[in-house]
N, C-alpha and C positions, 0 to 999 in steps of 0.2 A: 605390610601389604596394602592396606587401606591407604596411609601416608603417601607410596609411592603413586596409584593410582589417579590419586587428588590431584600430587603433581605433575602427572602429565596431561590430565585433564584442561588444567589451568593453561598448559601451552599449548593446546591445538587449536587453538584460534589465533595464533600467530605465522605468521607468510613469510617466507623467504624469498629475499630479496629478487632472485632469478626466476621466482612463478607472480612476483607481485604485481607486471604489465599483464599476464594472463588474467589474473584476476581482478581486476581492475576493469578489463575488456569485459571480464561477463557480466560484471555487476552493474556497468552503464549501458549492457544490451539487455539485461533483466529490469532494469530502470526503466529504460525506454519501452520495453513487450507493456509492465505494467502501468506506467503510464496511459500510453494508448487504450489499453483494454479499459481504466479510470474514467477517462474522457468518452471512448464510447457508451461505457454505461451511465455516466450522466446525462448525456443526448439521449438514450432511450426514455432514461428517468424524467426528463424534461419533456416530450415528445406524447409519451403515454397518458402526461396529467393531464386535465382538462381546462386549466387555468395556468396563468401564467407564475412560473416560478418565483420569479427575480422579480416580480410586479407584488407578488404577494409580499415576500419578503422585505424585498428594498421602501417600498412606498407606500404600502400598509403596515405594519412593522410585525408581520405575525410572526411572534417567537414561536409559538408553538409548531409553526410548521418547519421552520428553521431547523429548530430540535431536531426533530423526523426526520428531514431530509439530513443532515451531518447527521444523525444515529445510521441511516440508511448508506451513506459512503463511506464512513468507520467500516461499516458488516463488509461492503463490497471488496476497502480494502484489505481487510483481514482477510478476505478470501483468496482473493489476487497474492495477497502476502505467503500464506500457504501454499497455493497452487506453485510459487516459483521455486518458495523452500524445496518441497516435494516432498 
């Protein structure tokens, strides 16, 4: 019972060939929703700080806020990631 289970488990992430354009289509329009929402919350993320992002980073060489900010669009995209999963 357990054996059979495992293996069907194992093939439900596999598409057939006549649903493969359908999904195809959702996953470059859930691409593109999440993208876009990526991009706006960095403009906010840039917009809200009081200093310049890409100045800190690029020509002062501050790692540490580097860190922060990549820790901080990791969180945003794991959320985005979630939200599309559902």
């Amino acid at each position: 019972m357990i054996a059979e289970n495992l293996n069907l488990n194992a093939f439900a992430l596999i598409v057939k060939i006549d649903q493969l354009l359908e999904v195809l289509v959702t996953t470059l329009i859930f691409v593109l929703i999440g993208l876009v929402v990526f991009g706006i919350a960095f403009f906010i993320l840039e917009k809200i700080t009081p200093f310049s992002i890409r100045k800190e980073i690029e020509d002062d060489q501050n790692t540490a806020l580097g860190i922060v900010i990549g820790s901080m669009l990791i969180g945003i995209a794991l959320i985005i990631a979630a939200a599309i999963q559902g």
